[in-house]
LOROKOL-387064 format. One record per residue (C-alpha): x, z, y; residue in three letters. Coordinates in steps of 0.5 Angstrom, whole numbers, plus 2048, in hexadecimal, padded with zeros to 3 digits. Layout:
X,Z,Y,ALA
...
This chain:
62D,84A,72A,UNK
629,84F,72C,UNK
621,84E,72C,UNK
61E,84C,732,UNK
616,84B,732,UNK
616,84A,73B,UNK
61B,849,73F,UNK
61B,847,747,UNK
620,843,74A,UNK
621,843,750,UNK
621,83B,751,UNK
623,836,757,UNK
623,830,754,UNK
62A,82E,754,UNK
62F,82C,74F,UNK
62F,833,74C,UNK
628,836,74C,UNK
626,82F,74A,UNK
629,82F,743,UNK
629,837,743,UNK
621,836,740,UNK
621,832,73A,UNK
628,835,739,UNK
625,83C,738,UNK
61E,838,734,UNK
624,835,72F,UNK
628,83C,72D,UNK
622,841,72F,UNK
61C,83D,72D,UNK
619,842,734,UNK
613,841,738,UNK
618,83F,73F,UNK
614,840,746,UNK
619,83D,74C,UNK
618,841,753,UNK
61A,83C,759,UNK
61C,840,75F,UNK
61B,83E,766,UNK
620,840,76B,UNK
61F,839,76F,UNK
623,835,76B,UNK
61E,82F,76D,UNK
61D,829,769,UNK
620,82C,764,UNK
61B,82F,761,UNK
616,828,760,UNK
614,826,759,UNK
617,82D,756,UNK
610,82F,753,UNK
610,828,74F,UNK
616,828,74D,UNK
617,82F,74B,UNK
610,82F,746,UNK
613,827,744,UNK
61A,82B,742,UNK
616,831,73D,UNK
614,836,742,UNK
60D,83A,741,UNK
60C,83A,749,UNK
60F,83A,74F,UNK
60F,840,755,UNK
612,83C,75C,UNK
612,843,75F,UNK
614,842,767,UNK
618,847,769,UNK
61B,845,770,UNK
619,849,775,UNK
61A,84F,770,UNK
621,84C,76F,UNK
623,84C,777,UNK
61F,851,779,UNK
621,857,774,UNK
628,854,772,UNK
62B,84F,775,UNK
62A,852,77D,UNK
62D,859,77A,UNK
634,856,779,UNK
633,852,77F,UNK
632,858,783,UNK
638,85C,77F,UNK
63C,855,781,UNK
63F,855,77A,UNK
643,84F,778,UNK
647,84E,772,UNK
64D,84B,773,UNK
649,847,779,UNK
643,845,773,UNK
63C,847,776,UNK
63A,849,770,UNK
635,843,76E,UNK
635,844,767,UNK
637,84B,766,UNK
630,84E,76A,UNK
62B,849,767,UNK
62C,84B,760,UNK
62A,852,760,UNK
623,850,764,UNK
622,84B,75E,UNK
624,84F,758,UNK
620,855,75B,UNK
61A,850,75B,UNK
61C,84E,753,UNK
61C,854,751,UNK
615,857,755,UNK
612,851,750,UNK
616,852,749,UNK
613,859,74A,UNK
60C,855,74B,UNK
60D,850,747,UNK
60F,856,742,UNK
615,851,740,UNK
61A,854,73B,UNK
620,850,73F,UNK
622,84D,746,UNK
627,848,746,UNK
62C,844,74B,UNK
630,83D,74C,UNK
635,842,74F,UNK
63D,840,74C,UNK
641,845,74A,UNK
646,843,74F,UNK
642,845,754,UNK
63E,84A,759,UNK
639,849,758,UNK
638,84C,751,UNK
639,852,754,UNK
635,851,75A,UNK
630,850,755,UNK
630,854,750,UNK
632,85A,753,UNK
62B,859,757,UNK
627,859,751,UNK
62A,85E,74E,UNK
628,863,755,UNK
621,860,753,UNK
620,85F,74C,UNK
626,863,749,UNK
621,862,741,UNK
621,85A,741,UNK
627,856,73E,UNK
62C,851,742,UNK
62D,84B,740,UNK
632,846,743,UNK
633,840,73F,UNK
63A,83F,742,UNK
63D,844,73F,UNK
63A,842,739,UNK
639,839,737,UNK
63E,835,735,UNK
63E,831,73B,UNK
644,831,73F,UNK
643,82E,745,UNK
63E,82B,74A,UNK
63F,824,747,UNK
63D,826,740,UNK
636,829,744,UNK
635,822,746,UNK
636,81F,73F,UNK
632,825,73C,UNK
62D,823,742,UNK
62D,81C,740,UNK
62C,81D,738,UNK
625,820,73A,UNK
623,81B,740,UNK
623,821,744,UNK
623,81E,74C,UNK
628,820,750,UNK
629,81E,757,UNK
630,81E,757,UNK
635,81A,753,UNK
63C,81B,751,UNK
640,818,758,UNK
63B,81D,75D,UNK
63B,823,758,UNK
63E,828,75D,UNK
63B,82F,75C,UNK
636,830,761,UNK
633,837,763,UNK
62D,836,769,UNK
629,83A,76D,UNK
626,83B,774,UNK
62C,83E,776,UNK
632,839,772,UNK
634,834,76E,UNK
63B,835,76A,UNK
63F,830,767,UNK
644,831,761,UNK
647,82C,75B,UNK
64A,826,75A,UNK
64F,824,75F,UNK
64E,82A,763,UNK
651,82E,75D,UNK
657,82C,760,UNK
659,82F,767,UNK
65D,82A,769,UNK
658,825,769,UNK
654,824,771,UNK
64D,825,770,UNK
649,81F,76F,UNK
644,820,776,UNK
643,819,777,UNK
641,818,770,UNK
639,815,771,UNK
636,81B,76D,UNK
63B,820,76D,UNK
639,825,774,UNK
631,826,773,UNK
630,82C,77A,UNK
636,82A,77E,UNK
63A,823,780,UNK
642,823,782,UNK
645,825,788,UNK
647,81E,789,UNK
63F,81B,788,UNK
63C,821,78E,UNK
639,81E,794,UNK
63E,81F,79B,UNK
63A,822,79D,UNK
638,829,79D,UNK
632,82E,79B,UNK
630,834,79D,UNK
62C,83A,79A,UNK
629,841,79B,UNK
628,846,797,UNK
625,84C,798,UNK
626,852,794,UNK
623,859,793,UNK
626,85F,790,UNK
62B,85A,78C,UNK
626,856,789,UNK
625,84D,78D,UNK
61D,84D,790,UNK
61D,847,793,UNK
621,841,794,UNK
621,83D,79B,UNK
61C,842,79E,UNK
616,841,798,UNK
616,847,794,UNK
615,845,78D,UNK
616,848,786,UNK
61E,847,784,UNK
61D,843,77F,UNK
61B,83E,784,UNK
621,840,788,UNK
625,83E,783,UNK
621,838,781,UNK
622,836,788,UNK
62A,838,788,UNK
62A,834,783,UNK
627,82D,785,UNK
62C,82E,78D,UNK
632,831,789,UNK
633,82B,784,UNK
631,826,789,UNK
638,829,78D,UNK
63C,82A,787,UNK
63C,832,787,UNK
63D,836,781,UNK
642,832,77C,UNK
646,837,778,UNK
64C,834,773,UNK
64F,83B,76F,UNK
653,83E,76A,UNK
64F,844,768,UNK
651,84A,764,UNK
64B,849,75E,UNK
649,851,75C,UNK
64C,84E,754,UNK
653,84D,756,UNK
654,846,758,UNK
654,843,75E,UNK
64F,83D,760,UNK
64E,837,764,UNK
647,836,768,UNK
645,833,76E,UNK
63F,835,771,UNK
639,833,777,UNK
637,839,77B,UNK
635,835,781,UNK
630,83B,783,UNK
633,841,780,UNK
639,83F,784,UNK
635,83F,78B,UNK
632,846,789,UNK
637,849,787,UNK
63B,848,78D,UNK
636,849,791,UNK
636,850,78F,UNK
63C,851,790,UNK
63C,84F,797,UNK
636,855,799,UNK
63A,85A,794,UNK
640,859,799,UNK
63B,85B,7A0,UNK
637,860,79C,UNK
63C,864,797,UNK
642,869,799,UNK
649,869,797,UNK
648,86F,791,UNK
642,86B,78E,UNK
643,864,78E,UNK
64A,866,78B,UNK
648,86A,785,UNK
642,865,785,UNK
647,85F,783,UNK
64B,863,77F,UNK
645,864,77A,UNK
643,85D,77B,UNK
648,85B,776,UNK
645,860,770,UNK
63E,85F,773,UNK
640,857,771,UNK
643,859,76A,UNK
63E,85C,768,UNK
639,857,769,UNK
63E,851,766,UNK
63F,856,760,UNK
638,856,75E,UNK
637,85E,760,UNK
631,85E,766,UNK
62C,862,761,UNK
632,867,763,UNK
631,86F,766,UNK
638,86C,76A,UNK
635,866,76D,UNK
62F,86A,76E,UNK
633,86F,772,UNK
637,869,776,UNK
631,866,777,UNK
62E,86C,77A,UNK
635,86E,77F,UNK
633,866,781,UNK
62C,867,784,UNK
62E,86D,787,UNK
634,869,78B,UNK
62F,864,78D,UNK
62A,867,790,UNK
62D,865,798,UNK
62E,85E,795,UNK
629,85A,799,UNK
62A,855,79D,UNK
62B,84D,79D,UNK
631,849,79D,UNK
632,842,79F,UNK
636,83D,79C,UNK
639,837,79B,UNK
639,832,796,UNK
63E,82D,796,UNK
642,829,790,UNK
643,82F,78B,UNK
644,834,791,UNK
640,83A,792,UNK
641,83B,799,UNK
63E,841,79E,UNK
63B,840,7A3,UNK
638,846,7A6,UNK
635,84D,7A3,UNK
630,852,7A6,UNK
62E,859,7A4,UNK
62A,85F,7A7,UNK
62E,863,7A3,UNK
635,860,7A5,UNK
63A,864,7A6,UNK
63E,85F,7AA,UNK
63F,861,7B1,UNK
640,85C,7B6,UNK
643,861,7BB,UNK
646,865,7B7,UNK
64B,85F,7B3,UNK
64C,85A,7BA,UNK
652,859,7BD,UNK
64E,85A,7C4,UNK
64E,861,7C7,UNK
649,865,7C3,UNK
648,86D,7C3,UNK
64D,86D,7BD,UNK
652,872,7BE,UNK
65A,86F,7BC,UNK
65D,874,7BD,UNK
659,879,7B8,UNK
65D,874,7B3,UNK
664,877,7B5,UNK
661,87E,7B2,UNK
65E,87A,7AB,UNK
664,877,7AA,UNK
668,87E,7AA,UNK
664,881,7A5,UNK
662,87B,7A0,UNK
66B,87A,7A1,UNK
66D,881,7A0,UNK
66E,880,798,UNK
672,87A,79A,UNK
676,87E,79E,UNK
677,883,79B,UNK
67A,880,794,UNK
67E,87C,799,UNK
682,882,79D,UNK
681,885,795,UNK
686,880,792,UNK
68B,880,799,UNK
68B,887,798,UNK
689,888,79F,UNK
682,88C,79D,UNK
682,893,79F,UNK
Protein backbone atom coordinates (compact mmCIF):
# COMPACT_ATOMS: atom_id res chain seq x y z
CA UNK A 1 0.00 0.00 0.00
CA UNK A 2 0.84 3.17 -0.57
CA UNK A 3 2.47 5.24 2.08
CA UNK A 4 -0.05 7.34 4.46
CA UNK A 5 1.78 9.43 7.28
CA UNK A 6 -2.24 11.30 8.19
CA UNK A 7 -5.30 10.47 7.05
CA UNK A 8 -8.76 11.96 8.03
CA UNK A 9 -11.98 9.87 8.17
CA UNK A 10 -14.84 10.77 7.96
CA UNK A 11 -16.30 9.06 11.13
CA UNK A 12 -19.90 8.18 12.23
CA UNK A 13 -19.21 5.83 14.85
CA UNK A 14 -21.27 3.10 13.34
CA UNK A 15 -20.22 -0.31 12.23
CA UNK A 16 -18.08 0.73 9.26
CA UNK A 17 -16.53 3.86 10.59
CA UNK A 18 -15.86 2.13 13.81
CA UNK A 19 -13.65 -0.80 12.57
CA UNK A 20 -12.18 1.78 9.66
CA UNK A 21 -9.77 3.36 12.52
CA UNK A 22 -7.69 0.45 13.65
CA UNK A 23 -7.93 -0.90 10.01
CA UNK A 24 -6.25 1.91 8.74
CA UNK A 25 -3.46 2.08 11.93
CA UNK A 26 -2.77 -2.17 11.02
CA UNK A 27 -2.07 -1.69 7.20
CA UNK A 28 -0.93 1.97 6.94
CA UNK A 29 0.77 2.49 10.44
CA UNK A 30 -0.95 6.33 9.65
CA UNK A 31 -1.97 8.84 12.28
CA UNK A 32 -6.20 8.60 11.77
CA UNK A 33 -8.14 11.96 12.90
CA UNK A 34 -11.89 11.04 12.55
CA UNK A 35 -14.42 13.97 11.56
CA UNK A 36 -18.02 13.39 12.83
CA UNK A 37 -20.63 15.57 11.33
CA UNK A 38 -23.61 16.86 12.72
CA UNK A 39 -26.54 16.95 10.48
CA UNK A 40 -29.11 16.26 13.22
CA UNK A 41 -28.93 12.74 13.51
CA UNK A 42 -29.29 13.52 17.50
CA UNK A 43 -28.05 11.02 20.02
CA UNK A 44 -26.17 9.62 17.57
CA UNK A 45 -23.34 11.30 18.32
CA UNK A 46 -23.22 10.63 22.25
CA UNK A 47 -19.97 8.97 23.48
CA UNK A 48 -18.37 9.35 19.96
CA UNK A 49 -15.02 11.17 21.13
CA UNK A 50 -14.47 8.48 23.56
CA UNK A 51 -14.98 5.82 21.54
CA UNK A 52 -13.18 7.43 18.44
CA UNK A 53 -9.45 8.17 20.88
CA UNK A 54 -10.11 4.39 22.68
CA UNK A 55 -10.19 2.98 18.76
CA UNK A 56 -6.84 4.60 17.82
CA UNK A 57 -7.80 7.84 16.46
CA UNK A 58 -5.48 11.07 17.12
CA UNK A 59 -8.69 13.37 17.96
CA UNK A 60 -11.78 13.82 16.93
CA UNK A 61 -13.51 17.04 14.97
CA UNK A 62 -17.68 17.06 15.76
CA UNK A 63 -18.33 19.51 13.14
CA UNK A 64 -22.13 20.77 13.42
CA UNK A 65 -23.29 21.32 10.22
CA UNK A 66 -26.83 21.48 10.27
CA UNK A 67 -28.34 24.68 9.62
CA UNK A 68 -25.76 24.47 6.64
CA UNK A 69 -27.23 21.35 5.36
CA UNK A 70 -30.86 22.36 5.13
CA UNK A 71 -30.23 25.93 4.42
CA UNK A 72 -27.63 25.57 1.43
CA UNK A 73 -28.57 21.96 0.39
CA UNK A 74 -31.56 20.34 1.55
CA UNK A 75 -34.12 23.74 0.82
CA UNK A 76 -32.66 24.09 -2.69
CA UNK A 77 -33.63 20.67 -3.98
CA UNK A 78 -36.91 21.00 -2.01
CA UNK A 79 -37.44 24.26 -3.95
CA UNK A 80 -36.56 22.37 -7.14
CA UNK A 81 -39.06 19.64 -6.09
CA UNK A 82 -36.64 16.97 -7.22
CA UNK A 83 -37.67 13.58 -6.03
CA UNK A 84 -35.85 10.44 -7.10
CA UNK A 85 -38.12 7.84 -8.10
CA UNK A 86 -40.28 9.30 -4.83
CA UNK A 87 -37.01 9.37 -2.77
CA UNK A 88 -36.49 12.87 -0.83
CA UNK A 89 -32.87 12.67 -1.42
CA UNK A 90 -32.08 12.23 2.47
CA UNK A 91 -28.66 10.49 2.25
CA UNK A 92 -27.96 11.95 -1.24
CA UNK A 93 -28.00 15.70 -0.04
CA UNK A 94 -26.14 15.00 3.20
CA UNK A 95 -23.13 13.68 1.74
CA UNK A 96 -21.82 16.54 -0.28
CA UNK A 97 -22.01 19.08 3.07
CA UNK A 98 -20.11 16.39 4.87
CA UNK A 99 -17.41 15.46 2.51
CA UNK A 100 -16.85 19.40 1.75
CA UNK A 101 -16.04 19.86 5.47
CA UNK A 102 -13.62 16.72 5.35
CA UNK A 103 -11.83 17.87 2.73
CA UNK A 104 -11.72 21.58 4.24
CA UNK A 105 -9.81 20.17 7.47
CA UNK A 106 -7.65 17.29 5.55
CA UNK A 107 -6.12 20.44 3.62
CA UNK A 108 -5.76 22.08 7.51
CA UNK A 109 -4.72 19.15 9.02
CA UNK A 110 -2.19 18.85 6.10
CA UNK A 111 -3.45 15.15 5.60
CA UNK A 112 -1.93 13.33 2.72
CA UNK A 113 -5.38 10.88 2.47
CA UNK A 114 -9.14 10.91 3.54
CA UNK A 115 -10.93 8.10 4.01
CA UNK A 116 -14.85 6.64 4.15
CA UNK A 117 -16.92 3.53 5.49
CA UNK A 118 -18.70 3.70 1.88
CA UNK A 119 -19.25 0.18 0.04
CA UNK A 120 -18.56 -0.55 -3.36
CA UNK A 121 -21.97 -0.98 -4.07
CA UNK A 122 -23.36 1.85 -3.19
CA UNK A 123 -23.71 5.76 -3.89
CA UNK A 124 -22.22 7.02 -1.71
CA UNK A 125 -18.83 6.43 -2.71
CA UNK A 126 -19.25 8.72 -5.41
CA UNK A 127 -21.46 11.30 -3.43
CA UNK A 128 -18.10 11.36 -1.72
CA UNK A 129 -15.67 11.05 -3.59
CA UNK A 130 -16.58 13.23 -6.25
CA UNK A 131 -16.88 15.95 -3.53
CA UNK A 132 -13.40 15.75 -2.49
CA UNK A 133 -12.34 15.59 -5.38
CA UNK A 134 -14.17 19.05 -6.35
CA UNK A 135 -12.08 20.42 -3.15
CA UNK A 136 -9.17 18.40 -2.68
CA UNK A 137 -8.30 17.03 -6.14
CA UNK A 138 -4.36 16.26 -4.54
CA UNK A 139 -5.43 13.95 -1.47
CA UNK A 140 -5.41 10.17 -2.02
CA UNK A 141 -8.84 8.11 -1.29
CA UNK A 142 -9.11 5.41 0.41
CA UNK A 143 -12.07 3.14 0.70
CA UNK A 144 -11.56 -0.19 2.65
CA UNK A 145 -14.46 -1.62 0.94
CA UNK A 146 -12.96 -1.88 -1.97
CA UNK A 147 -10.00 -3.14 -0.46
CA UNK A 148 -10.32 -5.59 3.02
CA UNK A 149 -11.05 -8.82 2.95
CA UNK A 150 -14.15 -8.43 4.76
CA UNK A 151 -17.19 -9.67 2.71
CA UNK A 152 -20.15 -8.96 4.71
CA UNK A 153 -21.53 -6.73 7.47
CA UNK A 154 -21.27 -10.11 10.00
CA UNK A 155 -17.41 -10.56 9.58
CA UNK A 156 -17.39 -6.54 10.58
CA UNK A 157 -18.86 -7.50 13.80
CA UNK A 158 -16.66 -10.40 14.47
CA UNK A 159 -13.48 -8.13 13.39
CA UNK A 160 -15.14 -5.56 15.82
CA UNK A 161 -15.61 -7.94 18.31
CA UNK A 162 -11.91 -9.50 18.29
CA UNK A 163 -10.58 -5.71 19.10
CA UNK A 164 -13.48 -5.05 21.95
CA UNK A 165 -14.77 -2.54 20.01
CA UNK A 166 -18.33 -1.61 21.35
CA UNK A 167 -21.00 -1.35 18.94
CA UNK A 168 -24.50 -0.37 19.76
CA UNK A 169 -25.73 -2.99 17.30
CA UNK A 170 -25.59 -6.84 17.46
CA UNK A 171 -26.34 -9.26 14.79
CA UNK A 172 -30.53 -9.43 14.90
CA UNK A 173 -30.84 -5.09 14.56
CA UNK A 174 -27.96 -4.96 12.24
CA UNK A 175 -29.88 -3.00 9.38
CA UNK A 176 -28.00 -0.20 7.73
CA UNK A 177 -28.92 2.98 8.92
CA UNK A 178 -28.30 6.40 7.69
CA UNK A 179 -30.00 9.51 10.22
CA UNK A 180 -29.94 12.98 9.86
CA UNK A 181 -32.38 15.84 10.36
CA UNK A 182 -34.32 15.21 7.52
CA UNK A 183 -34.46 11.15 7.58
CA UNK A 184 -33.94 7.85 8.61
CA UNK A 185 -33.27 4.73 5.73
CA UNK A 186 -33.27 1.48 6.50
CA UNK A 187 -31.76 -1.25 4.17
CA UNK A 188 -30.45 -5.12 4.95
CA UNK A 189 -31.84 -8.23 6.33
CA UNK A 190 -35.09 -9.22 5.48
CA UNK A 191 -35.73 -6.20 3.67
CA UNK A 192 -33.11 -7.27 0.91
CA UNK A 193 -36.13 -9.19 0.05
CA UNK A 194 -39.26 -6.96 -1.48
CA UNK A 195 -41.34 -9.42 -0.74
CA UNK A 196 -41.06 -9.21 2.77
CA UNK A 197 -44.07 -6.38 4.66
CA UNK A 198 -41.76 -4.10 6.78
CA UNK A 199 -41.69 -4.81 10.15
CA UNK A 200 -43.17 -1.31 11.61
CA UNK A 201 -44.49 -2.63 14.66
CA UNK A 202 -41.43 -4.21 15.33
CA UNK A 203 -40.14 -2.16 18.72
CA UNK A 204 -37.16 -0.26 17.59
CA UNK A 205 -37.29 -0.39 14.10
CA UNK A 206 -39.38 3.31 13.13
CA UNK A 207 -37.30 6.24 15.17
CA UNK A 208 -39.09 9.50 13.37
CA UNK A 209 -42.51 8.32 12.69
CA UNK A 210 -45.21 5.45 13.85
CA UNK A 211 -47.53 3.21 11.44
CA UNK A 212 -50.62 4.42 10.09
CA UNK A 213 -52.36 2.33 11.96
CA UNK A 214 -50.90 3.57 15.46
CA UNK A 215 -51.90 7.57 14.37
CA UNK A 216 -54.40 9.07 16.69
CA UNK A 217 -58.06 9.30 15.23
CA UNK A 218 -57.95 12.47 15.21
CA UNK A 219 -56.60 14.99 13.03
CA UNK A 220 -53.59 17.63 13.35
CA UNK A 221 -53.40 20.72 11.51
CA UNK A 222 -50.32 22.78 10.42
CA UNK A 223 -49.46 26.25 8.97
CA UNK A 224 -46.49 26.94 7.06
CA UNK A 225 -45.76 30.12 5.58
CA UNK A 226 -43.23 30.35 2.75
CA UNK A 227 -41.46 33.35 1.37
CA UNK A 228 -39.75 33.14 -2.18
CA UNK A 229 -40.10 29.20 -1.84
CA UNK A 230 -38.17 29.06 1.23
CA UNK A 231 -40.66 27.61 4.97
CA UNK A 232 -40.34 30.97 7.74
CA UNK A 233 -42.43 30.02 10.36
CA UNK A 234 -44.69 27.25 11.45
CA UNK A 235 -47.93 27.68 13.18
CA UNK A 236 -47.62 31.48 12.69
CA UNK A 237 -44.11 31.61 14.76
CA UNK A 238 -41.42 32.34 12.52
CA UNK A 239 -38.53 30.39 13.14
CA UNK A 240 -35.40 29.26 11.37
CA UNK A 241 -36.16 26.25 9.11
CA UNK A 242 -34.23 23.76 10.97
CA UNK A 243 -36.85 24.18 13.43
CA UNK A 244 -39.61 24.09 11.16
CA UNK A 245 -38.41 20.79 10.41
CA UNK A 246 -37.54 19.62 13.80
CA UNK A 247 -41.01 20.98 14.52
CA UNK A 248 -42.64 18.62 11.30
CA UNK A 249 -40.77 16.01 12.62
CA UNK A 250 -42.07 15.79 16.23
CA UNK A 251 -46.11 16.23 14.57
CA UNK A 252 -45.60 14.22 11.27
CA UNK A 253 -44.25 11.05 13.46
CA UNK A 254 -46.70 11.32 15.74
CA UNK A 255 -49.60 11.02 12.40
CA UNK A 256 -47.77 8.36 10.82
CA UNK A 257 -46.30 10.90 7.71
CA UNK A 258 -43.57 10.31 5.66
CA UNK A 259 -42.95 6.14 5.41
CA UNK A 260 -41.62 5.51 1.93
CA UNK A 261 -41.16 1.38 1.35
CA UNK A 262 -39.19 1.39 -2.64
CA UNK A 263 -37.00 -0.33 -5.02
CA UNK A 264 -34.73 2.29 -6.42
CA UNK A 265 -32.39 2.48 -9.11
CA UNK A 266 -28.96 2.75 -7.61
CA UNK A 267 -26.36 4.96 -9.64
CA UNK A 268 -24.03 1.71 -9.93
CA UNK A 269 -26.78 -0.76 -11.71
CA UNK A 270 -28.70 -2.63 -9.33
CA UNK A 271 -31.48 -2.01 -7.63
CA UNK A 272 -32.20 -1.56 -4.03
CA UNK A 273 -34.57 -2.04 -1.24
CA UNK A 274 -34.90 0.74 1.41
CA UNK A 275 -37.45 2.17 3.61
CA UNK A 276 -37.45 5.40 4.66
CA UNK A 277 -38.80 8.04 7.50
CA UNK A 278 -39.38 11.94 6.27
CA UNK A 279 -42.11 12.47 8.47
CA UNK A 280 -41.24 16.34 8.02
CA UNK A 281 -39.58 16.58 4.53
CA UNK A 282 -42.88 14.75 3.40
CA UNK A 283 -45.00 17.81 4.82
CA UNK A 284 -42.47 20.64 3.36
CA UNK A 285 -42.45 19.20 0.33
CA UNK A 286 -46.20 19.19 -0.36
CA UNK A 287 -46.71 22.14 1.35
CA UNK A 288 -44.72 23.76 -1.42
CA UNK A 289 -46.13 22.07 -3.89
CA UNK A 290 -49.74 23.44 -2.85
CA UNK A 291 -48.22 27.35 -2.89
CA UNK A 292 -46.62 26.52 -6.45
CA UNK A 293 -49.86 25.25 -7.65
CA UNK A 294 -51.56 29.20 -6.82
CA UNK A 295 -48.45 31.10 -7.50
CA UNK A 296 -46.74 29.50 -10.61
CA UNK A 297 -47.95 29.50 -14.63
CA UNK A 298 -48.93 26.77 -16.63
CA UNK A 299 -45.43 27.22 -19.29
CA UNK A 300 -43.16 27.22 -15.93
CA UNK A 301 -44.34 24.83 -13.58
CA UNK A 302 -44.18 22.36 -16.32
CA UNK A 303 -40.73 22.97 -17.50
CA UNK A 304 -39.87 23.28 -13.63
CA UNK A 305 -41.26 19.56 -13.35
CA UNK A 306 -39.53 18.55 -16.08
CA UNK A 307 -35.99 19.41 -14.68
CA UNK A 308 -37.01 18.23 -11.41
CA UNK A 309 -35.95 15.02 -12.44
CA UNK A 310 -32.52 15.84 -13.60
CA UNK A 311 -32.32 18.36 -10.92
CA UNK A 312 -32.98 15.09 -8.71
CA UNK A 313 -30.37 12.84 -10.57
CA UNK A 314 -27.81 15.05 -10.12
CA UNK A 315 -28.16 15.22 -6.55
CA UNK A 316 -28.49 11.31 -5.97
CA UNK A 317 -25.57 10.83 -8.68
CA UNK A 318 -23.02 12.86 -6.28
CA UNK A 319 -22.69 15.77 -8.71
CA UNK A 320 -23.95 18.88 -6.77
CA UNK A 321 -20.34 20.72 -7.13
CA UNK A 322 -21.50 20.78 -10.70
CA UNK A 323 -21.80 23.93 -13.24
CA UNK A 324 -25.21 22.11 -14.32
CA UNK A 325 -26.77 21.89 -10.72
CA UNK A 326 -25.64 25.47 -10.19
CA UNK A 327 -27.45 26.58 -13.39
CA UNK A 328 -30.76 24.60 -12.42
CA UNK A 329 -30.28 25.85 -9.25
CA UNK A 330 -30.24 29.43 -10.44
CA UNK A 331 -33.51 28.92 -13.21
CA UNK A 332 -35.43 27.43 -9.58
CA UNK A 333 -34.78 30.78 -7.49
CA UNK A 334 -35.84 32.66 -10.57
CA UNK A 335 -39.32 30.29 -10.71
CA UNK A 336 -39.85 31.33 -6.89
CA UNK A 337 -39.70 34.49 -6.71
CA UNK A 338 -43.77 34.72 -6.11
CA UNK A 339 -43.76 31.70 -4.35
CA UNK A 340 -44.95 33.16 -1.07
CA UNK A 341 -47.61 32.21 1.01
CA UNK A 342 -49.06 29.84 3.71
CA UNK A 343 -50.60 26.36 3.23
CA UNK A 344 -52.84 24.92 5.87
CA UNK A 345 -52.79 21.00 6.05
CA UNK A 346 -54.17 18.19 7.62
CA UNK A 347 -52.38 15.21 9.34
CA UNK A 348 -54.18 12.47 9.39
CA UNK A 349 -52.90 8.48 9.43
CA UNK A 350 -50.34 8.73 6.97
CA UNK A 351 -52.17 11.09 4.62
CA UNK A 352 -51.26 14.79 4.03
CA UNK A 353 -54.44 16.32 3.33
CA UNK A 354 -54.82 20.01 2.01
CA UNK A 355 -56.76 22.36 3.94
CA UNK A 356 -56.48 25.76 2.61
CA UNK A 357 -53.71 27.81 0.80
CA UNK A 358 -53.44 31.70 0.50
CA UNK A 359 -50.86 33.95 -1.50
CA UNK A 360 -50.81 37.81 -2.47
CA UNK A 361 -49.24 36.44 -5.64
CA UNK A 362 -52.07 33.87 -6.46
CA UNK A 363 -53.18 33.71 -9.78
CA UNK A 364 -56.07 31.82 -9.11
CA UNK A 365 -59.09 33.99 -9.82
CA UNK A 366 -62.07 33.29 -8.18
CA UNK A 367 -64.38 35.34 -10.54
CA UNK A 368 -62.74 34.16 -13.36
CA UNK A 369 -62.77 30.24 -12.56
CA UNK A 370 -66.63 30.20 -10.89
CA UNK A 371 -69.47 28.48 -12.49
CA UNK A 372 -71.49 31.52 -11.22
CA UNK A 373 -71.86 34.63 -13.39
CA UNK A 374 -68.64 36.21 -13.72
CA UNK A 375 -67.05 38.78 -16.35
CA UNK A 376 -65.48 35.72 -18.31
CA UNK A 377 -66.55 35.77 -21.90
CA UNK A 378 -67.61 32.04 -23.00
CA UNK A 379 -68.03 32.83 -26.16
CA UNK A 380 -64.56 34.06 -26.94
CA UNK A 381 -63.57 30.16 -26.52
CA UNK A 382 -65.48 29.28 -29.82
CA UNK A 383 -62.71 31.82 -31.76
CA UNK A 384 -59.54 29.69 -29.49
CA UNK A 385 -60.92 26.68 -30.42
CA UNK A 386 -60.60 27.39 -34.03
CA UNK A 387 -57.48 28.37 -34.06
CA UNK A 388 -55.82 26.20 -31.70
CA UNK A 389 -57.98 23.01 -33.63
CA UNK A 390 -56.98 24.33 -37.16
CA UNK A 391 -53.69 21.88 -37.44
CA UNK A 392 -56.50 18.87 -36.37
CA UNK A 393 -58.74 20.05 -38.90
CA UNK A 394 -56.72 20.40 -41.65
CA UNK A 395 -54.77 16.90 -41.16
CA UNK A 396 -58.43 15.60 -40.84
CA UNK A 397 -59.94 17.20 -44.47
CA UNK A 398 -56.18 16.30 -45.77
CA UNK A 399 -56.49 12.47 -45.20
CA UNK A 400 -60.50 12.34 -46.74
CA UNK A 401 -59.21 14.40 -49.53
CA UNK A 402 -61.52 17.08 -49.08
CA UNK A 403 -58.57 19.82 -48.41
CA UNK A 404 -58.43 22.46 -50.91
Amino acid sequence: MDQVKKCVLAYSGGLDTSIIIPWLKENYGCEVIAVAADVGQGSELDGLEEKALKTGASKLYVEDITDEFIDEYVIPTMKAGAKYEGYLLGTSFARPVIAKRIAEIALKEGADAVAHGCTGKGNDQVRFELTIKAFAPHIKIIAPWRMWDIKSREEEIEYAEKRNIPLKINRETNYSKDKNLWHLSHEGLDLEDPGNEPKYAKPGFLEMCISPEQAPDSPSYVEIDFNKGIPTALNGKQIKTSDIIRNLNEIGGKNGIGLLDIVESRLVGMKSRGVYETPGGTILYHAHEVLESITLDRNTAHIKSMLSIRFAELVYDGLWFTTLRESLSAFVDKTQEKVTGKVRLKLYKGNVINAGVWSDYSLYSMNMATFSESDYNQSDAEGFINLFGLPVKVSALRDKGLLN
